[in-house]
C-alpha positions as semicolon CSV with decimal commas, in nm:
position;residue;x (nm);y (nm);z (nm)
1;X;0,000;0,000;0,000
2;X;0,139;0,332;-0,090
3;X;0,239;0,587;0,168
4;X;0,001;0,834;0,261
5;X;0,076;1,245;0,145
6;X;0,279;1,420;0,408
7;X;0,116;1,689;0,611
8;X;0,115;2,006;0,540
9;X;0,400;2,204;0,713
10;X;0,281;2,381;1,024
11;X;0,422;2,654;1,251
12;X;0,275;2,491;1,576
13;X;0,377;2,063;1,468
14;X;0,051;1,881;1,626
15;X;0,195;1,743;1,959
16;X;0,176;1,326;1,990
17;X;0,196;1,115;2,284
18;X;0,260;0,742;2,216
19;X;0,244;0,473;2,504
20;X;0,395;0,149;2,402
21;X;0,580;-0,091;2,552
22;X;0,750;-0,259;2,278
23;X;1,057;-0,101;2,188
24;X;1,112;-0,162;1,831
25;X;0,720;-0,074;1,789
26;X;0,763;0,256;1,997
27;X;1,071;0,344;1,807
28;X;0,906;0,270;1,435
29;X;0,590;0,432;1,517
30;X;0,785;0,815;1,647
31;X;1,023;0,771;1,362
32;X;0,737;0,728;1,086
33;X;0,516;0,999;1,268
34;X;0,768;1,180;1,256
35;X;0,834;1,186;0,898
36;X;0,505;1,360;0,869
37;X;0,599;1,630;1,091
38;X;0,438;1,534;1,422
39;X;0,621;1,587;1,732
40;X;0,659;1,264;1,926
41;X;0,698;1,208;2,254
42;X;0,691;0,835;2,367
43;X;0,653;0,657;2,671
44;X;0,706;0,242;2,749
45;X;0,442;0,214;3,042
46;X;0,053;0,332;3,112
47;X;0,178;0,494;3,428
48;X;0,486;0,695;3,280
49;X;0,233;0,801;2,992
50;X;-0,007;0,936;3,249
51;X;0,297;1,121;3,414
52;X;0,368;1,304;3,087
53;X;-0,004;1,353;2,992
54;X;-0,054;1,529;3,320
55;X;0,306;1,767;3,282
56;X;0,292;1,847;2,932
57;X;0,049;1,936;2,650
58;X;-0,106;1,678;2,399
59;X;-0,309;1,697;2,063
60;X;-0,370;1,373;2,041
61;X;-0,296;1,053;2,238
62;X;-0,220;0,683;2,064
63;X;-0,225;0,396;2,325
64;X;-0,153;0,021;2,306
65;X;-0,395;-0,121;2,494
66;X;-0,146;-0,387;2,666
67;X;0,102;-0,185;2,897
68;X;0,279;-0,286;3,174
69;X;0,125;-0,164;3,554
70;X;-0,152;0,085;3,355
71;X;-0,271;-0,061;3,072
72;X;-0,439;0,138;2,817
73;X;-0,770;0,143;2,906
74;X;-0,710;0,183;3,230
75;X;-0,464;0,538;3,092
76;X;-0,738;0,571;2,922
77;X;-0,952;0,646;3,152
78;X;-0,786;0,835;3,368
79;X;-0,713;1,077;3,068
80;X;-1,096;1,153;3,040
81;X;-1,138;1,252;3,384
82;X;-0,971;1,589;3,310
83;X;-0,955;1,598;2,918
84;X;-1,127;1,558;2,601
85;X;-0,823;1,524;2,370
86;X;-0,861;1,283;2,080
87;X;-0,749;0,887;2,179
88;X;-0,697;0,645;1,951
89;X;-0,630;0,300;2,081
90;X;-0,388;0,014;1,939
91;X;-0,472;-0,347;2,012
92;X;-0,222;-0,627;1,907
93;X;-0,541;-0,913;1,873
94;X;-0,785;-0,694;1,763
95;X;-1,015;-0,873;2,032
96;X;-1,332;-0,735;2,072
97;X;-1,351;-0,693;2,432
98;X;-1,049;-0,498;2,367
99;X;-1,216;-0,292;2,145
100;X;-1,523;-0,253;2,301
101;X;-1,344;-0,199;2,640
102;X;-1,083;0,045;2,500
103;X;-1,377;0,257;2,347
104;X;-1,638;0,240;2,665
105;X;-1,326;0,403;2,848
106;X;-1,397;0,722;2,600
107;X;-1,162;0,650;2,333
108;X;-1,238;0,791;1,967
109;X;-1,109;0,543;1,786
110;X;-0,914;0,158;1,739
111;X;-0,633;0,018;1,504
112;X;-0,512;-0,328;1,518
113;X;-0,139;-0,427;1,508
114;X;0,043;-0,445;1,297
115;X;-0,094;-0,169;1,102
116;X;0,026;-0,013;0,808
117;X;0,122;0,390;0,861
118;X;-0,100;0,471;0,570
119;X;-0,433;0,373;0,805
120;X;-0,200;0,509;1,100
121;X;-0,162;0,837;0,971
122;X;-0,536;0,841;0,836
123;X;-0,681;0,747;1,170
124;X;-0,487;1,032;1,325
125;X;-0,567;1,282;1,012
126;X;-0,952;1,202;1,120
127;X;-0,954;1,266;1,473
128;X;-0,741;1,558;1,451
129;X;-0,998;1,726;1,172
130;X;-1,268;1,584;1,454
131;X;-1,083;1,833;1,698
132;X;-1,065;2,131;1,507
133;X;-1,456;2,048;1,308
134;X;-1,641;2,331;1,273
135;X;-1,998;2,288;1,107
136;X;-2,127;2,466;0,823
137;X;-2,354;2,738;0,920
138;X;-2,764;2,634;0,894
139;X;-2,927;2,879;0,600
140;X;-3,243;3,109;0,779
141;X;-3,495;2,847;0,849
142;X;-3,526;2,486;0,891
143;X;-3,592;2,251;0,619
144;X;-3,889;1,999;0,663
145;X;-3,620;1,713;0,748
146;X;-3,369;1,995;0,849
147;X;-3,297;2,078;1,178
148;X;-3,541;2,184;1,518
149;X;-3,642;2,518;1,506
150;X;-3,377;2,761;1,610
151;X;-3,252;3,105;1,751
152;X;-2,899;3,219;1,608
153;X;-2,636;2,915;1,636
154;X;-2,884;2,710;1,899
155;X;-3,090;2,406;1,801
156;X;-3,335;2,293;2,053
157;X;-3,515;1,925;2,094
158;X;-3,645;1,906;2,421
159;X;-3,416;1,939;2,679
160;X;-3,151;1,930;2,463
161;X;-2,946;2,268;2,331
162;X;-2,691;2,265;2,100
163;X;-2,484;2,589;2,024
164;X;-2,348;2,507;1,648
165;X;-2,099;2,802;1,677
166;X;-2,011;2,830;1,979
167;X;-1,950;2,406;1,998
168;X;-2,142;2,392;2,334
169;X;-2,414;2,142;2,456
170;X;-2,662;2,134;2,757
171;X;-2,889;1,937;2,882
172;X;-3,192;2,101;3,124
173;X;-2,949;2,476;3,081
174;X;-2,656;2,209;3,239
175;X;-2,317;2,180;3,057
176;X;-2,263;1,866;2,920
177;X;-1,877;1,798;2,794
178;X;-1,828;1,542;2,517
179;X;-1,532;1,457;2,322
180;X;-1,477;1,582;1,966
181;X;-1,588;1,265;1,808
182;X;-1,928;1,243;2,006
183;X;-1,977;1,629;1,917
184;X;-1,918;1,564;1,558
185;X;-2,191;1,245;1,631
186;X;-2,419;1,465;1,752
187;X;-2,407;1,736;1,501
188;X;-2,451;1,497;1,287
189;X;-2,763;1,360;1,431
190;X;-2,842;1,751;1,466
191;X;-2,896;1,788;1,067
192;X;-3,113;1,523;1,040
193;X;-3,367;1,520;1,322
194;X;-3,623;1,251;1,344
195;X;-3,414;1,078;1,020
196;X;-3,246;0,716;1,075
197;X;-2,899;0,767;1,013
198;X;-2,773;0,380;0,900
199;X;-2,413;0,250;1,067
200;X;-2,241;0,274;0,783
201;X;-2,331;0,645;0,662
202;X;-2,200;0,740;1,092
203;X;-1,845;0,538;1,001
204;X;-1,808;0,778;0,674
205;X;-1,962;1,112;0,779
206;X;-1,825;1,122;1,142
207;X;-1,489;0,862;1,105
208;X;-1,420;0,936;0,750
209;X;-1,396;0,583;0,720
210;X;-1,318;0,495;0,328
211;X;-1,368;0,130;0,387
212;X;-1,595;-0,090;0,600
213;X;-1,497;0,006;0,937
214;X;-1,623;-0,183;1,272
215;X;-2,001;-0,040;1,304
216;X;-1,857;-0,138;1,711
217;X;-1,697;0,227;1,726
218;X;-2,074;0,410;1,626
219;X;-2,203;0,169;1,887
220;X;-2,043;0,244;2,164
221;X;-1,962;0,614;2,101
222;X;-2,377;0,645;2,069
223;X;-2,436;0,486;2,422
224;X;-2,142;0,754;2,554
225;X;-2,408;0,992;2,412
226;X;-2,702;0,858;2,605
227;X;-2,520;0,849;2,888
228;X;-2,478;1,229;2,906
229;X;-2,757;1,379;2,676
230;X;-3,043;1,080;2,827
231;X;-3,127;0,729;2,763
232;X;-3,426;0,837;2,524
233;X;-3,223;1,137;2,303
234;X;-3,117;0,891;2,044
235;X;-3,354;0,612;1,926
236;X;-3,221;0,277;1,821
237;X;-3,387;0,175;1,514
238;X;-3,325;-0,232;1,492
239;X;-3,186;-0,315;1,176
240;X;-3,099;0,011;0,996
241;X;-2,920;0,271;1,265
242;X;-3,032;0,561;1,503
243;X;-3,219;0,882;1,525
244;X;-3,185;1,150;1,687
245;X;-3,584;1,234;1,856
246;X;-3,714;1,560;1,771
């Protein structure tokens, strides 16, 4: 597989933190980073990652999900008690109770080892344009399968209040913090209220997946959602996807 296009040079280099415990894996995956103009910084253990998350700024985090004293999920975790940066998890089996595990702890995404640094760098590429997402602005008035009514940036269902510029959600006039990729999930729901969104069109709208990704990821980040916007905000619709409830 050819090698992805390098990134476009930048005066601030996005800032990576890499726990992994195998050497020759930690040292390949900072050099080839690297090489695409992220600044690595690398650590061999879950609790020496956490010491470096908590002492220095990150952009985006890549964990293996087998470390040695913290594992991954566990650093996981931990990480989203205090932060919302993008995590994408690396699991050597590609288990699903690693995956499903690794993304109930709040990560954004999964890759399974050994994986090529074309889906590497596209995986990061994703979540960091999840970080920095911005939506496009909704033209005066809402469209019969557009969005709630609403006033300025806000869009109102029930309880629920979404500022679209100001990136901001509550719940009952409460602050709700989610990470980038359940924003971008939401929004998403958002534009299409009352609409069944299928699996497949969540993996390529929200994870910019080009391929069949694991439907497990829009799964899992969707019951993240009801557990901070409310069991009953998004409707499972057996067999096809979810809606968001008007």
């Amino acid at each position: 597989m050819s090698s992805p296009p390098p990134a476009p040079v930048s005066q601030h280099p996005v800032r990576v933190l890499l726990v992994e415990d195998d050497d020759l894996m930690r040292r390949s995956f900072t050099v080839a980073l690297e090489r695409y103009g992220y600044r690595m910084t690398a650590a061999a253990d879950g609790l020496s990652g956490l010491e470096l998350f908590r002492d220095e700024s990150f952009d985006l985090l890549i964990l293996d999900v087998m470390l040695p004293g913290l594992d991954g999920i566990g650093l996981c975790r931990r990480v989203r008690e205090s932060s919302l940066v993008p995590v994408l998890m690396m699991s050597a089996r590609g288990d699903g109770l690693d995956v499903v595990a690794g993304l109930e702890a709040g990560a954004d995404d999964y890759v399974v080892k050994p994986v090529d640094t074309y889906v590497l760098v596209a995986r990061i590429r994703s979540l960091l344009r999840r970080a920095t997402y911005a939506p496009a602005p909704v033209p005066g008035g809402a469209a019969a399968d557009g969005p709630a009514p609403s006033e300025g940036d806000l869009l109102v269902f029930g309880d629920l209040t979404i500022d679209t510029g100001g990136l901001e959600v509550s719940v009952s006039g409460s602050p709700v913090a989610l990470t980038p990729t359940e924003l971008k999930l939401l929004l998403e729901f958002a534009a299409h209220p009352g609409i069944v969104l299928e699996r497949h069109t969540l993996l390529r709208d929200v994870w910019e997946y080009g391929w069949d990704g694991d439907s497990r990821v829009v799964d899992l980040c969707v019951q993240r959602l009801r557990g901070k916007l409310g069991r009953d905000r998004i409707e499972t619709v057996r067999g096809f996807g979810y809606k968001l409830r008007r």
